[in-house]
C-alpha positions as CSV (number, residue, x, y, z in Angstrom):
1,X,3.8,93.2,84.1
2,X,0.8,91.1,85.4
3,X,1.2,87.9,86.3
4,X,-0.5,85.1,84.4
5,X,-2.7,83.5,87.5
6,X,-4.6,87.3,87.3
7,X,-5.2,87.4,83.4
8,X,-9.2,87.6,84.0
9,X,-9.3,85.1,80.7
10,X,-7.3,82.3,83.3
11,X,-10.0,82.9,85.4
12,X,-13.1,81.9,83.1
13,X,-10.9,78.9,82.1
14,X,-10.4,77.5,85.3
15,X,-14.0,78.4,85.8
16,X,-15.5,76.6,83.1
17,X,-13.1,73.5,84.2
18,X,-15.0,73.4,86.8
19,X,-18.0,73.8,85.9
20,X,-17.8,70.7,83.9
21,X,-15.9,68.6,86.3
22,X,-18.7,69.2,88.6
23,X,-21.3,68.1,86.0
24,X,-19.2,64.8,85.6
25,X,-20.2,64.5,89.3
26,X,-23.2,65.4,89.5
27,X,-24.4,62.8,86.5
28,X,-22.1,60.2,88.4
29,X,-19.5,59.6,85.3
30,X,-16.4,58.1,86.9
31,X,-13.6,61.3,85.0
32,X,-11.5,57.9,84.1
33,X,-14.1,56.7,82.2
34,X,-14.6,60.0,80.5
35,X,-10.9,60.6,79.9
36,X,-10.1,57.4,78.1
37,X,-12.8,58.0,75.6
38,X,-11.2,58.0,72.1
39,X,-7.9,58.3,73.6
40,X,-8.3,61.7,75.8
41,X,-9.5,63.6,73.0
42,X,-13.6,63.3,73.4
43,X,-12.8,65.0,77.0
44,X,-10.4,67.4,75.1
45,X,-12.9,68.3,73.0
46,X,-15.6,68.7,75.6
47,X,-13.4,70.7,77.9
48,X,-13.0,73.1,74.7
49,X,-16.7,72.7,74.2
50,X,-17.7,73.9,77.5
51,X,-15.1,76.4,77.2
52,X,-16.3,77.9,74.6
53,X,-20.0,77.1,75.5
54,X,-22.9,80.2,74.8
55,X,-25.3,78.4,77.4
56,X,-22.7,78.1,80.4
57,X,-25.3,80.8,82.4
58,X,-27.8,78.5,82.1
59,X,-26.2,75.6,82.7
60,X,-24.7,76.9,86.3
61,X,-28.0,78.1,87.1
62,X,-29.1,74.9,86.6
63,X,-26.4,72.9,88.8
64,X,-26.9,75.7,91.5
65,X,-30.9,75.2,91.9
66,X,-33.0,72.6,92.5
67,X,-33.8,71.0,88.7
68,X,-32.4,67.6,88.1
69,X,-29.0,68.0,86.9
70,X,-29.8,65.7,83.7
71,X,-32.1,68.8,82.8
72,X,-28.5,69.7,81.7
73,X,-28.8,67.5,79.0
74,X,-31.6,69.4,77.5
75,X,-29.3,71.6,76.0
76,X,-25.8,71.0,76.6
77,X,-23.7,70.8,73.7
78,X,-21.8,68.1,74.9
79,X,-24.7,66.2,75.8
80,X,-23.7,63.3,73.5
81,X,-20.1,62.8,75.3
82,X,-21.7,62.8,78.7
83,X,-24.7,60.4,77.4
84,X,-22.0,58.1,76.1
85,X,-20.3,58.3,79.5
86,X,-23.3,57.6,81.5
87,X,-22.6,54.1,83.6
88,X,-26.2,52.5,84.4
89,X,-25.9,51.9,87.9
90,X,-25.8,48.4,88.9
């Protein structure tokens, strides 16, 4: 029987987690902010989003090169949620 950490599926799920926690960084949204929206469920949602996300190539390509990361917001599908998130910097 194989174990559950080397289920290749666990893999891209943990993967995409990341993926979107280091967008959160990378467009400076503080993850408490972005948690408390709506009660937890806007970042439920986008975690589901991203997992789920048909563009997640391009997105990585874009975090790994040399483009500004709000590029990402081009054509991410949860742009919206991370515009919302967005703190103006004081």
């Amino acid at each position: 029987m194989r174990s559950v950490e080397h289920w290749p599926q666990t893999e891209r799920v943990w993967r995409q987690f990341a993926q979107l926690d280091i967008v959160l960084e990378r467009l400076e949204i503080d993850p408490m902010l972005a948690v408390r929206k709506s009660g937890g469920t806007a970042m439920a949602t986008a975690r589901n989003v991203c997992l789920a996300c048909i563009v997640q190539r391009e997105c990585s390509r874009r975090l790994q090169g040399e483009q500004q990361v709000f590029s990402i917001l081009e054509f991410c599908p949860n742009a919206e949620f991370l515009r919302e998130c967005i703190q103006p910097h004081r």
